[in-house]
C-alpha positions as CSV (number, residue, x, y, z in Angstrom):
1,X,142.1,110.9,92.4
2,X,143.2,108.6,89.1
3,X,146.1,110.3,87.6
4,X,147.2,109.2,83.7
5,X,150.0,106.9,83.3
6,X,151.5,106.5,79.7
7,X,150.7,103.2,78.2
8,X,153.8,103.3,75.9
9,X,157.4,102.5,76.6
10,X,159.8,105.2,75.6
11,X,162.6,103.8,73.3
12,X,165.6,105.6,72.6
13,X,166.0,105.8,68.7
14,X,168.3,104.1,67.0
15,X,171.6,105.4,66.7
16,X,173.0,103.7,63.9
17,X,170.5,102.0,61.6
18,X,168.8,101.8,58.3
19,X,167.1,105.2,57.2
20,X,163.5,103.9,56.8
21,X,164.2,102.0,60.6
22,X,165.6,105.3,62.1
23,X,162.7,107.6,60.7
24,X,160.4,105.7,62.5
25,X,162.3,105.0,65.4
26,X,162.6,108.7,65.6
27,X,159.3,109.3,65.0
28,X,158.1,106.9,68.3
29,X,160.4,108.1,70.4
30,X,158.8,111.3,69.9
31,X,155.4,109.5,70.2
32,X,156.5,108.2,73.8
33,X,157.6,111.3,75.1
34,X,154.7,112.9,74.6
35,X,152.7,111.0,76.6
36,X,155.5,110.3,79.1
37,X,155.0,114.4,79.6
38,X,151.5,113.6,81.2
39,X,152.5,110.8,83.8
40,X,150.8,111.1,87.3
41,X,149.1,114.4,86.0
42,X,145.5,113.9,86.8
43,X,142.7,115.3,84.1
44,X,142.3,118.6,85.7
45,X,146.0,119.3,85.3
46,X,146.5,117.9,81.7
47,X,143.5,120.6,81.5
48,X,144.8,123.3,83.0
49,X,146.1,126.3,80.8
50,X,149.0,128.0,82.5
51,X,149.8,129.7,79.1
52,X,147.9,132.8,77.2
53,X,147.2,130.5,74.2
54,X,145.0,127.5,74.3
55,X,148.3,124.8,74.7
56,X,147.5,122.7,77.0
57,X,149.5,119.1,78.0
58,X,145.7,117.1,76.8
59,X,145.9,119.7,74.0
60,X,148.7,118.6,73.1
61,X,147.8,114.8,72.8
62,X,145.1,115.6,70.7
63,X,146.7,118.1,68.8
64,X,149.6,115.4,67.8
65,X,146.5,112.7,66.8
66,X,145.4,115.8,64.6
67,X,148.4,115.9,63.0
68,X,148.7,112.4,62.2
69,X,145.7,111.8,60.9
70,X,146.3,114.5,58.3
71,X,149.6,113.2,57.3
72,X,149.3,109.7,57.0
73,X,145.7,109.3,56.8
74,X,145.0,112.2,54.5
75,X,148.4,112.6,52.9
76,X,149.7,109.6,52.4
77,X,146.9,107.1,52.1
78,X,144.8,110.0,50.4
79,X,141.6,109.2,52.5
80,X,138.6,111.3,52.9
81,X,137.6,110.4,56.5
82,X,137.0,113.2,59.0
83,X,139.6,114.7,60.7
84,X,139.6,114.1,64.5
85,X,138.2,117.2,66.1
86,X,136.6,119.2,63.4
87,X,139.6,119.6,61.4
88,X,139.5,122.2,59.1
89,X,136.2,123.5,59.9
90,X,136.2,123.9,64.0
91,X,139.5,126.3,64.5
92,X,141.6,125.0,67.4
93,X,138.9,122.0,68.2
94,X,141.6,119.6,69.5
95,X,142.6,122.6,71.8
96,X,139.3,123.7,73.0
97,X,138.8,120.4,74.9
98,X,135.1,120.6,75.5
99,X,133.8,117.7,74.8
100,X,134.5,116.2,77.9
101,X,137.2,113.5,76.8
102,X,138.9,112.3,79.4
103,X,143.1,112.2,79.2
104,X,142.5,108.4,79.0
105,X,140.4,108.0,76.4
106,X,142.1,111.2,74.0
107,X,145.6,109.1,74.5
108,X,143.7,105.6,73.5
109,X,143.0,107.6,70.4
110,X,146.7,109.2,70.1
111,X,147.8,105.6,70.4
112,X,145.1,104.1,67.8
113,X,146.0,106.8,65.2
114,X,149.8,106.4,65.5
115,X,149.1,102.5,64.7
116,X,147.4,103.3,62.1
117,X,150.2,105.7,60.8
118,X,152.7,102.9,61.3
119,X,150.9,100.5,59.0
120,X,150.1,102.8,56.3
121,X,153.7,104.0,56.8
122,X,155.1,100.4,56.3
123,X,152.9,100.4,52.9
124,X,154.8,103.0,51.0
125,X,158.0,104.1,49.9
126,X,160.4,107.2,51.1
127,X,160.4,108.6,47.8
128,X,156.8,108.4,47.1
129,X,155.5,111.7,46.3
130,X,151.9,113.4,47.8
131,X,151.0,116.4,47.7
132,X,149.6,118.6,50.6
133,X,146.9,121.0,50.2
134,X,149.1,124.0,51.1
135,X,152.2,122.7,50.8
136,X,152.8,121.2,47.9
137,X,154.5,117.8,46.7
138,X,156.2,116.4,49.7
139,X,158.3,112.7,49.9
140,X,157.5,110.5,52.7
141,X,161.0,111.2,53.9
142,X,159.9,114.6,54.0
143,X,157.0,113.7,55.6
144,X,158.6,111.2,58.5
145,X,161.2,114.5,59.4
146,X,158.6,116.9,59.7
147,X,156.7,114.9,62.0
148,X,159.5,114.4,64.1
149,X,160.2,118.1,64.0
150,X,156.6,118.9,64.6
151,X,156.8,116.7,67.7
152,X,160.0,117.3,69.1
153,X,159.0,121.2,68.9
154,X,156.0,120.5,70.4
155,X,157.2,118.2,73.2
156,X,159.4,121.4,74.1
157,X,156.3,123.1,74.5
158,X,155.2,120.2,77.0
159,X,158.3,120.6,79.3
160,X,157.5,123.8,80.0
161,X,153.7,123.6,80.3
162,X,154.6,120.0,82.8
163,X,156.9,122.4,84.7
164,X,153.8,125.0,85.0
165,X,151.6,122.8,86.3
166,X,153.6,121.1,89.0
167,X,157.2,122.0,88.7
168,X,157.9,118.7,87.4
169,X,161.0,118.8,85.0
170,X,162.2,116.0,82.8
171,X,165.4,115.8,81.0
């Protein structure tokens, strides 16, 4: 039975550093642990929902490529591409998991759109203003903590659902 093992090295963030270089230091840290949550899970336990909701360890990888495809695809490079998943039109699509995507392949795309994010990133300013369709006009410093609130609060989510599904804990 092939379980997943994550492809990127964690990194602790820099602790004393220029702001744009501790954003996205942050900001892969963050990456890593997510996908160091799914180590030597196989695809029927990243499947598994051990929770009412639909949160699931795989959701949770594709949720996270959701999210930043909207921010720096959509929001800060202001493209019209689809969203991964359906996004807005199929509620909870990178939760429903039935397509059939492997754990493999949905964190080759997790890794693909956080490259992308880091060059687009690298092409703009913190103080550059968007604006976000419910939100309003953000900075890209406002952007870059957000996502590393978003993930950190989600990774949270992952320690418990890892601990659910084998009794694995991390610290």
């Amino acid at each position: 039975m092939d379980t997943f093992k994550s492809p990127l090295e964690y990194v602790d963030a820099p602790s004393v550093a220029p702001e744009r270089e501790a954003l996205a230091g942050w900001l892969d840290a963050q990456r890593a642990e997510l996908l160091a949550k799914l180590d030597g899970l196989t695809d029927e336990q990243a499947d598994r929902r051990v929770v009412p909701s639909l949160n699931t360890l795989h959701g949770l990888v594709r949720h996270l490529t959701k999210v930043e495809f909207v921010w720096f695809e959509t929001v800060i490079a202001g493209s019209d591409a689809p969203a991964p998943f359906g996004f807005p039109d199929r509620k909870d699509g990178d939760f429903l998991l039935d397509d059939g995507e492997s754990v493999e392949a949905d964190a080759a795309r997790f890794i693909a759109a956080c490259e992308r994010s880091r060059e687009i990133f690298s092409s703009v300013g913190l103080d550059e203003v968007r604006t976000h369709r419910r939100i309003g006009e953000v900075d890209v410093r406002w952007i870059m903590v957000h996502l590393i609130r978003e993930y950190a609060q989600h990774n949270g989510h992952a320690d418990i659902l890892r601990e659910l599904v084998d009794g694995t804990t991390q610290s």
